[in-house]
N, C-alpha and C positions, 0 to 999 in steps of 0.2 A: 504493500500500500504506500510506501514510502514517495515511490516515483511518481506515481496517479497525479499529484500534488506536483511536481516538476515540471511531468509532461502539458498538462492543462499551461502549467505558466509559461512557459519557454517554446512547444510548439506554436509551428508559425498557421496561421489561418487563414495565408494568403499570400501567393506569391509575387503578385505585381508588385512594381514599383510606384509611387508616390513621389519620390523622390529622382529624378532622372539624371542628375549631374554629371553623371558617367558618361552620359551620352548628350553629343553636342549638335546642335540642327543649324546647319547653313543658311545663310539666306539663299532666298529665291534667285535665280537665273532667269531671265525673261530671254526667251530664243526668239528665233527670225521667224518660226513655224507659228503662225494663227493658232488662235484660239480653235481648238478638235472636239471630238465626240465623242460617242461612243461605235462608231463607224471608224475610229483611229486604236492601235495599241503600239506600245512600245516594248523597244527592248534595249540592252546597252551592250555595247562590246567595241571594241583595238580595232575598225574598218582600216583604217591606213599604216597599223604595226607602229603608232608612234608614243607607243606606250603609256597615251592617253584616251579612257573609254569615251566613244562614241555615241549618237543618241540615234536609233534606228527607227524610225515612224512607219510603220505600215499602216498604207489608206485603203480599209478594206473595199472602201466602196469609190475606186478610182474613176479616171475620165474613164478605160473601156475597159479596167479590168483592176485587179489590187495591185498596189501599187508601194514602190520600196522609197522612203527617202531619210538619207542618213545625214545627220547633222554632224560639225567638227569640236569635239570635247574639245580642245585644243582653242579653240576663238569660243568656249563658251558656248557655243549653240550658234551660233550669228551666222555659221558659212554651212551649206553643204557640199558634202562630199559625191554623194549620188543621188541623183533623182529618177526613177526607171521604172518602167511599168515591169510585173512579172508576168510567166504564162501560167496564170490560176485565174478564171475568170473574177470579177468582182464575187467580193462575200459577205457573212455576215457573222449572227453569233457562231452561226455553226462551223465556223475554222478557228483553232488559235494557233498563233503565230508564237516559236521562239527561235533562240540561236542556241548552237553547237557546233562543233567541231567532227561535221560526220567523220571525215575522210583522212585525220590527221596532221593539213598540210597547215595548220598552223592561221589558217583564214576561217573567219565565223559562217558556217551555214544556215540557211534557216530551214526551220521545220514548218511546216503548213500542215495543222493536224486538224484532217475534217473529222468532226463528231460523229455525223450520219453518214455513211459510206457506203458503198453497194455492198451487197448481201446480208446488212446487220452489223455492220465493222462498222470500227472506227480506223479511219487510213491515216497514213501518215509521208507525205510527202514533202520530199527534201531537195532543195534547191541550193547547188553552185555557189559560194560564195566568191568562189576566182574569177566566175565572169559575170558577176554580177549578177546572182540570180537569175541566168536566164536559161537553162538547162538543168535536167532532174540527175541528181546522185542513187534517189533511189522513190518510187513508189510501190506502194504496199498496203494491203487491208491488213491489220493487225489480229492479235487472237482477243482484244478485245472488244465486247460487243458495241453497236452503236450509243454513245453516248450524248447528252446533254449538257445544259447548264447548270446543271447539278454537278457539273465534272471542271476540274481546274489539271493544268499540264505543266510540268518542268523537265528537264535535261540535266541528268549526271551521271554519274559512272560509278553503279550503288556497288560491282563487285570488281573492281579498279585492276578491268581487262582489257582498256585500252579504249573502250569503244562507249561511246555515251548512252546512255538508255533511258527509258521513257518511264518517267514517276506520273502515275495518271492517282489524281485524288477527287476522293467521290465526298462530295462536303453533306452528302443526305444516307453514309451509309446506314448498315444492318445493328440493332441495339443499342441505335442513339449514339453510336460514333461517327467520326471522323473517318473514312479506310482509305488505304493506301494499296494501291497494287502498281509492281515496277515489271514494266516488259523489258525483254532482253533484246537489248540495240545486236548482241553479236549473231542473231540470228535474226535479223530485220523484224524484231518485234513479233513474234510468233509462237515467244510462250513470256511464263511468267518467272521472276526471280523470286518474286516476294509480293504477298497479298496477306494484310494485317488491317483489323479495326485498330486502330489508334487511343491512345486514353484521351486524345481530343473529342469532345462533345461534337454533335452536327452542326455544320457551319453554313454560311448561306453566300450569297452574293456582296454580302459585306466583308468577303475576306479573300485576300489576295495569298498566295503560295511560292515558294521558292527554297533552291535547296546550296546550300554551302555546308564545312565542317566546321561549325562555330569552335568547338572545344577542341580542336587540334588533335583529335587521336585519330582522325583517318579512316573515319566513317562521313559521311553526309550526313547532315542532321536537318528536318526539314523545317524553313519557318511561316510558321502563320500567324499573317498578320491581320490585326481585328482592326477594322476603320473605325466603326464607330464603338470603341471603347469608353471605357467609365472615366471620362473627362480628359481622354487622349488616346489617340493610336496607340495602340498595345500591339507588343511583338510576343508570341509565346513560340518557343523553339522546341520541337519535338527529336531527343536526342537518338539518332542513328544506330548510336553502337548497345544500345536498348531494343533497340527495333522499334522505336516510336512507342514504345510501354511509358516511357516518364519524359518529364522535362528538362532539361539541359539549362534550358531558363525563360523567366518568365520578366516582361517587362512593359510600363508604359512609357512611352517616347514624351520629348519635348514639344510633338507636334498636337493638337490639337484633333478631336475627332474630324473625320472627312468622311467623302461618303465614292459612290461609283465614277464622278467624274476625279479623282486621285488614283491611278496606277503606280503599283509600290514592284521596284525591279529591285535584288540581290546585286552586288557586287562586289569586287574580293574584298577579303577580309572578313574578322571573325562577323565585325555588325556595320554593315556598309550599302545602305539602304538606300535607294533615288528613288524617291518622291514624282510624279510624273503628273503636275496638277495641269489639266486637258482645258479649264477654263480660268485661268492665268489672269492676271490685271485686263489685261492687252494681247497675250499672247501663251501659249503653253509654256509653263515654267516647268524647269529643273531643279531639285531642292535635294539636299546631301542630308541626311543625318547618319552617325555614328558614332562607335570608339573616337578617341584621338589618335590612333594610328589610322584612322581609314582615310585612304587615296583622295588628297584633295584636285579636284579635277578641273577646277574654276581658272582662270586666266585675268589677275586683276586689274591690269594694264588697260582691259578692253570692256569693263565691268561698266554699266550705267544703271546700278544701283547705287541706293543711296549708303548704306550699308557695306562695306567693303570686304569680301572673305578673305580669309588670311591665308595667303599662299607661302608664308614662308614659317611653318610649324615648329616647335623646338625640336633640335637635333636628336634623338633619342639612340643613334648608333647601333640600330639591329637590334634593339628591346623593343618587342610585342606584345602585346595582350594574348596570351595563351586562353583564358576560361575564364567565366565569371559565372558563379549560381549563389541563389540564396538558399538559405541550410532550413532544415526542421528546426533550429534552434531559435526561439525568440530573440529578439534585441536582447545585448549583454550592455555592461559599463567597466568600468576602472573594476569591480571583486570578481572579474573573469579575465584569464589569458589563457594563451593558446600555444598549439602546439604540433608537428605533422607527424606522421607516423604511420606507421604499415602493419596496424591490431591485428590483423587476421590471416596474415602473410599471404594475400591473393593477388601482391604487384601493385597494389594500388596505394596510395597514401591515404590514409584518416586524418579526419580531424577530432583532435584531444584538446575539449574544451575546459581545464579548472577551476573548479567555482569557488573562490576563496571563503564566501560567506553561506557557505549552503546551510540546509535545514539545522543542522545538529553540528556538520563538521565541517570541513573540505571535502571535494566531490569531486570524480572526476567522470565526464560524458564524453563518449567515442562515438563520432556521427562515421558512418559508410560512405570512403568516397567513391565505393565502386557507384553507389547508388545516389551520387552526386550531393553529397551529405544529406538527405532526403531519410534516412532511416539511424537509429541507433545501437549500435555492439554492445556499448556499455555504459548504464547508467550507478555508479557506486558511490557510498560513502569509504573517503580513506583515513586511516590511524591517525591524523594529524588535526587539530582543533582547527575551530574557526581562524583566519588568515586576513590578512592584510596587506599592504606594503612594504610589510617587511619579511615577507615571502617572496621568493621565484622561484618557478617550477620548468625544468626541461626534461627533456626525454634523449637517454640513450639508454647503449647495453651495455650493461653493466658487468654481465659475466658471462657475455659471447654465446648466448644460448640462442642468439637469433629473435626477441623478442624484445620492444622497447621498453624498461624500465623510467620509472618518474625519480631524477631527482629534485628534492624539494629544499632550495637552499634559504634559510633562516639568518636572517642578514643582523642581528642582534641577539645572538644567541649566548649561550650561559659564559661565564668567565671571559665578557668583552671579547668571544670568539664569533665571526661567519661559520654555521654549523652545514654540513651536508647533512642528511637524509635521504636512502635509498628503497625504494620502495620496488617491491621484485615484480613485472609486466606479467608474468607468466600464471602467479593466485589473484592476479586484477588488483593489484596495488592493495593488498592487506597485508605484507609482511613486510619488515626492514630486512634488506642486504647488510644495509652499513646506516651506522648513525654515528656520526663523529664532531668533534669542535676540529675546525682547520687551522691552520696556522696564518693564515687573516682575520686581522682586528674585527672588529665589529665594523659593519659597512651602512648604509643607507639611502635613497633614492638618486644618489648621486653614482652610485656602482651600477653597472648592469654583468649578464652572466652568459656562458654561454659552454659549452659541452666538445671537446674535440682532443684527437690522439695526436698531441702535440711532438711527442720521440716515439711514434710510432712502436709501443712497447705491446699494443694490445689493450692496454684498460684505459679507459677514457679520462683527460683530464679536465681540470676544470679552470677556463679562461674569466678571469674577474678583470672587467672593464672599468677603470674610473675615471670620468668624462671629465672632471675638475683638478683633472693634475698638473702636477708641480709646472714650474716655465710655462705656463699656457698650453699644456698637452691634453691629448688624452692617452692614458695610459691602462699599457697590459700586464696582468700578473699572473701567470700561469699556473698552478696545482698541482704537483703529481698526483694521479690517480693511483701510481702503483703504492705511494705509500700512506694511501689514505689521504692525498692533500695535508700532509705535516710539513712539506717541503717544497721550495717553490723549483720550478724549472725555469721562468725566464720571469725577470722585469725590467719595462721598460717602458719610455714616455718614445709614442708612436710619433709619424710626422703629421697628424692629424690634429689641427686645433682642441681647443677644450667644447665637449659637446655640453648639452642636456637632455630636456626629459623629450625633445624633439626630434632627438635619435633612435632607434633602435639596431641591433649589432645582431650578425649571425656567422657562418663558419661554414666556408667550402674549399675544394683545391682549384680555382678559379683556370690555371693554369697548367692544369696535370705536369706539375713537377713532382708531386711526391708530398706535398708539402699545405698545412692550411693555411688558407687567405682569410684576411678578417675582413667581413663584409657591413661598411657601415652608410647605413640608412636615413637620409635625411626629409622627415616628414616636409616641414617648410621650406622647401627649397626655391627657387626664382624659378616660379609660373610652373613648377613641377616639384614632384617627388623626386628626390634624389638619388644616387647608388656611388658611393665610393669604396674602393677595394684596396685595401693595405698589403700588400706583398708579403706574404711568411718565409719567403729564402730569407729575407736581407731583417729578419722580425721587424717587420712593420714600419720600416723609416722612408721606404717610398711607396706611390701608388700602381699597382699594376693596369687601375681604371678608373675612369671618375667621366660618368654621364648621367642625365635628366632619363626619366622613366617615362612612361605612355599616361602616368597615372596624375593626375591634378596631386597641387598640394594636400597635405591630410593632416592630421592634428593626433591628441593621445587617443581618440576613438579608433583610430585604423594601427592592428601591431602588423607588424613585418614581419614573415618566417623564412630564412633561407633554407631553401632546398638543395640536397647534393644528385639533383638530377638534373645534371647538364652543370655546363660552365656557370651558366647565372640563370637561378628559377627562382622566382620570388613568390609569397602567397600572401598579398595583403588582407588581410581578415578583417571587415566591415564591422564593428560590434555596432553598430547605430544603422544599418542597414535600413530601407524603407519599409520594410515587415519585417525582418528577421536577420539576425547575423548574417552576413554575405562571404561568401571565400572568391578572390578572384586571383587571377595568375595572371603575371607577364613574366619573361627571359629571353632569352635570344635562342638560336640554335645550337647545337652541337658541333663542334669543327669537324671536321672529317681527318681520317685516319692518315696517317703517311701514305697507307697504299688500302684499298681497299677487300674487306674482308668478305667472304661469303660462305656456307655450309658445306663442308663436303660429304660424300658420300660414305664416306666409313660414319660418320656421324649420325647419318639418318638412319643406318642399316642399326649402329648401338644404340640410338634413342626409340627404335622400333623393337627393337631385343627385350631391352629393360620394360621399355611398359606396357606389351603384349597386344594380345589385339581384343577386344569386347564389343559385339556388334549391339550390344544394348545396353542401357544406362547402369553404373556402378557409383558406390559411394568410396571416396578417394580415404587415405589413411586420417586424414584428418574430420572427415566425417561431414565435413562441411560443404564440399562441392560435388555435384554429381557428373561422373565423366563416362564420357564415349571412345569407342573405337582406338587410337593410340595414344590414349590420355589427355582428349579433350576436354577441358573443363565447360560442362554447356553451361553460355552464357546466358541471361536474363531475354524473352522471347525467341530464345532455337529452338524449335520444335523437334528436338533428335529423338528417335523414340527405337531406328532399329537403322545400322549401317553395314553397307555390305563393305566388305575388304578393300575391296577399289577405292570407295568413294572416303573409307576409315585412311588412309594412304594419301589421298589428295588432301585429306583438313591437314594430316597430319604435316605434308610439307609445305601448307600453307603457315601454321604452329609457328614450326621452327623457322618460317622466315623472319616470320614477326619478330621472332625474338633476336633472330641473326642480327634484324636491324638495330635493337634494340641495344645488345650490348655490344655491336660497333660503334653505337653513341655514347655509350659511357666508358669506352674505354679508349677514348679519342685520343690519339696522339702517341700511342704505347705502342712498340714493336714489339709483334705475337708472330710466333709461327702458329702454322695453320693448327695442329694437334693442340697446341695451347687455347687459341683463339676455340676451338671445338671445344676444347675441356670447357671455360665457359659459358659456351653457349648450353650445353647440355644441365649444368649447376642452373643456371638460371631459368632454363624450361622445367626444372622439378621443384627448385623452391622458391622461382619468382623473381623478375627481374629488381624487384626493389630487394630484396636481400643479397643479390651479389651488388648491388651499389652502396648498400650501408655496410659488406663487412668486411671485416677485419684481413681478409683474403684479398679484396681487391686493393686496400689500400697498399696490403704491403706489397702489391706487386706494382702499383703505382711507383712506389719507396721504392724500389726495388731489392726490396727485402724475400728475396726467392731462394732462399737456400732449401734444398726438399724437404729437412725434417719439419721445418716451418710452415711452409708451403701443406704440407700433410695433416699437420696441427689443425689446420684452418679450413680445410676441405671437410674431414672429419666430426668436426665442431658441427657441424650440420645436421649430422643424424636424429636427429631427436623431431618428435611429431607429440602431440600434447603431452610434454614432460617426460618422453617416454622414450631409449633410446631403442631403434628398431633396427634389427641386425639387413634387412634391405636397403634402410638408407644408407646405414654403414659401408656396405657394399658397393652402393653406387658412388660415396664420395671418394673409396679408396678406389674404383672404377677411374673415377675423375682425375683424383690427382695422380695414378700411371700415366694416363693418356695424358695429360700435363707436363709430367714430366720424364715419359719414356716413350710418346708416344704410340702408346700401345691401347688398341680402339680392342683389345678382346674384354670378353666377359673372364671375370678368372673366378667366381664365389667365390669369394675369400670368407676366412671364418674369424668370427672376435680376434 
């Protein structure tokens, strides 16, 4: 009963925003093209490759037939590019018009998809983008049936085989949903990929469709957007790699409700929306909202608005907006911080929210970031009294078990000591590891804290930041972990000014040397968020980086988490959110390798050995995921219920690509031979790519700390499945580190 009372407070009851400041709306663009109708649609896309998007006007009801006229992103709207009749006679609602990429060559073609088509079909015919739409690429009745206005159409590439295909959305389906059915572009539309009722309600004429991957993991996620929403356009994103089961996110824009003469076009980026209002002042306008990284396409030089769009954005140096959702978790304040973490080891990170002021004690809540923090792992009371400020709480491992421990450091503790407290991940934070006084004074909101294997010994140390030090610094004081923090490993006054409480500090190897970078975070910075990165070769007396973020200024309501996934992954955590705590991400990409890696076949043939074959569903050692065929873990709407050999074979070398790519990104810049690089990839298809980024294995081989008995230590360590060590994982890690380091891809069952 305890939680009943939490849950009512803290779940959120709504996920729209109220608050849009995230999201920024351009002014209007008045183009050359008159005021249109509903006899007009748009589309946008690169006509002239000058890597600014274009405005595509089709007149369905031309002088003798429909008719193509494309404006220049590049002057605004003001010049066109083409004006050309096509060979589709005049139309009406019963065609919709989009662009794609039938044929690869790099030019936008358009789809002409008639609704009602001869014999009950709905066809889809494709016009030439090289010369001008004036010859067909392909026509074809589809396998689905004739359609209506009941039906909206977009173009993407849902099983990313090269070839675009056709997402056809039924806004009146079956049970009061929303459904989605995608035909296969690789066989001209004549079957189906996927056919799902969506958790989207049924939608009408008031909502526009379109499909990009907002959240970066490499699914399409579809978004619909509501015109006339509750006091403004609402964007609600149905997430891809769900199957459209949940939301990705939900949002109301800056704009104002509209209604059928407003056409809403996608463009890249995660929220990068054009506005397409058909009865303009004067003329049909172009109107931008989004992120602050989305493509500003405006030209201000040639602007005759009153209002000027800002074409020259702050520099943000390859920092993007990766994700942004809002959680199950209500608004928090200053007696909550936060924390990422991977509770369930399924690759994904959590969010570990600590409630310093809970019911009776300290608390700690694990939201699911598989399930876009939308659900929770873990609601507890932990051993430690009500808390304050002069508590910090971070997460690592403590004792290399593979599962994140809380320390909870007490910044005024007994004998004018800063106390550690270790709280073990593995009973949910009900026992102490270690509880000790350290050999730091007592400290206070002038210190901050932060968690990392500073001599790479294996036990985690602990970095005490104080932002008010000596000479105008801010200064590092490092911990030994191996001896209980009695002892220091480094101090020093960094080259970084003296901060405050408009900082926040975290801890990554920014630059794959082996080595931790201190990552410090400047809420208030000029017209942005800030990120400056202290070098850990030279400890901390020059910067290895120092640039502005995608993210607006923020204040003590937004904490900053650094992630050690990729070079720079940031999670700024919203506690004032517009309904509920919000998690969003930006970072950069991952560098790429010296030379490029990829799977080899002794690899597939061991990774197919060890996990056998199951042509129907089995519960994994852990109990928690149900897998198929070559240890598929089925995702949230896969409908796998029985796989034959062949097709168990195709996921499975689809699996291991995923992952191929995967730790080619996290282990960017390292020289692996091939059997190593396979050792690997194999560790992280069985226990998860976010456990070979947080252990103690990968770093040392970053360090270059690979001597085999080492190397063995640490492979080893892995065996264990709820608390429990299990002579197969045994197996497999001593599997792993042969092939690591003797290249040797056989099975040997080895025994204890």
């Amino acid at each position: 009963m305890l939680f009943l009372g939490l849950l009512f407070a803290y779940m959120s009851k709504c996920n729209i925003y109220a608050d849009t400041k995230s999201i920024t709306l351009n002014p209007s663009v008045a183009t050359t093209l008159g005021k249109t109708d509903n006899t007009w649609t748009f589309q946008v896309g690169d006509y002239n490759n000058d890597g600014v998007p274009d405005l595509y006007g089709i007149s369905k009801q031309g002088t003798n037939s429909t008719e193509v006229h494309v404006l220049d992103g590049k002057s605004n709207y003001r010049k066109f590019l083409l004006q050309t009749a096509i060979p589709i006679e005049k139309t009406g609602d019963n065609y919709d018009f989009k662009l794609g990429d039938y044929n690869n060559d790099g030019v936008p073609d358009l789809y002409c998809i008639k609704k009602n088509g001869s014999n009950g079909k709905t066809e889809v015919h494709i016009l030439n983008g090289k010369d001008n739409f004036h010859s067909f690429l392909a026509e074809v009745a589809t396998a689905l049936p004739a359609t209506d206005n009941n039906w909206s159409f977009s173009i993407g590439d849902y099983n990313h085989d090269g070839t675009p295909d056709l997402y056809c959305i039924k806004k009146n389906g079956a049970n009061g949903k929303t459904e989605l059915h995608i035909l296969n572009g690789k066989n001209n539309f004549q079957s189906f990929l996927y056919e799902v009722g969506t958790t989207l309600p049924q939608t009408d004429n008031n909502w526009d469709f379109g499909v990009s991957d907002y959240n970066a993991d490499g699914a399409l996620d579809l978004y619909c957007i509501k015109k006339n929403g509750s006091g403004a356009t609402e964007v609600h994103i149905l997430d891809g790699k769900s199957n459209f089961k949940s939301f990705a996110f939900e949002i109301g824009t800056p704009m104002t409700p509209t209604d059928e003469n407003t056409q809403f076009i996608l463009g890249q980026g995660s929220m990068n929306i054009y506005a397409i209002k058909k009865q303009g002042a004067t003329a049909t306008e172009v109107q931008q909202l989004g992120y602050k990284d989305t493509p500003n396409t405006s030209n201000d030089s040639n602007s005759n608005t009153s209002t000027k769009v800002n074409t020259a954005p702050i520099n943000t140096n390859g920092i993007n907006w990766k994700s942004h959702f809002s959680t199950a978790l209500g608004k928090t304040d200053d007696t909550w911080t936060f924390q990422m973490g991977d509770y369930n080891r399924d690759g994904v990170l959590d969010l570990y929210g600590i409630r310093k002021q809970g019911t009776t004690s300290t608390e700690v809540h694990v939201l699911d970031g598989k399930s876009n923090y939308r659900k929770f792992l873990l609601q507890t009371v932990i051993p430690i009294e009500k808390t304050g400020d002069n508590y910090d709480f971070k997460l690592s491992d403590y004792n290399n078990d593979g599962i994140p421990d809380l320390y909870c450091i007490k910044k005024n503790g007994a004998n004018g000591r800063t106390e550690v407290h270790v709280l073990n991940g593995k009973d949910n934070f009900h026992s102490f590891f270690s509880e000790v006084s350290t050999a730091l004074p007592s400290t206070d909101n002038n210190w901050d804290f932060c968690i990392g294997n500073y001599n790479n010994d294996e036990k985690p140390d602990l970095y005490c930041i104080k932002k008010n030090g000596a000479n105008g610094k801010t200064e590092v004081h490092i911990l030994n972990g191996k001896t209980n923090f009695q002892s220091f490993l480094l101090e020093i006054g960094t080259s970084l000014s003296n901060t405050d409480d408009n900082w926040n500090f975290g801890l990554n190897d920014y630059n794959n040397d082996g080595l931790i970078d201190l990552y410090c975070i400047k809420r208030n910075g000029s017209g942005a968020t800030e990120i400056h990165i202290l070098n850990g070769k030279n400890n901390f007396s020059s910067f290895n980086f120092e640039s502005a973020t995608p993210m607006e200024p923020t204040d003590k309501n937004t904490q900053f988490i650094v992630s050690n996934d990729g070079a720079l992954n940031v999670y700024p955590i919203k506690k004032q959110g517009a309904t509920s705590t919000e998690v969003h991400e930006f970072g950069t990409k991952s560098q790429d390798h010296d030379k490029n890696y990829n799977n080899s076949s002794n690899l597939i043939t061991f990774i197919g050995q060890y996990e056998s074959f199951s042509p129907v569903p089995y519960r994994g050692a852990d109990y928690q995921n149900r897998t198929i065929g070559y240890g598929h873990v089925i995702q949230p709407g896969e409908n796998l219920s029985y796989l034959t050999d062949e097709q168990a074979r195709d996921l499975l070398q689809r699996d291991i690509q995923n992952t191929t790519n995967a730790v080619s990104s996290i282990t960017s810049g390292l020289k692996l031979t091939q059997n190593q690089f396979d050792s690997l990839v194999d560790f992280a298809y069985n226990c998860g790519i976010s456990a070979l980024e947080s252990s103690i294995l990968l770093k040392n081989i970053k360090a270059g700390n690979t001597s085999a008995d080492t190397l063995k230590t640490n492979f080893i360590s892995w065996s264990y499945c709820n608390g429990e060590e299990l002579l197969g994982l045994w197996r497999r890690r001593m599997d792993e580190w042969q092939m690591y380091e003797y290249s040797d891809y056989n099975r040997d069952y080895p025994n204890w």
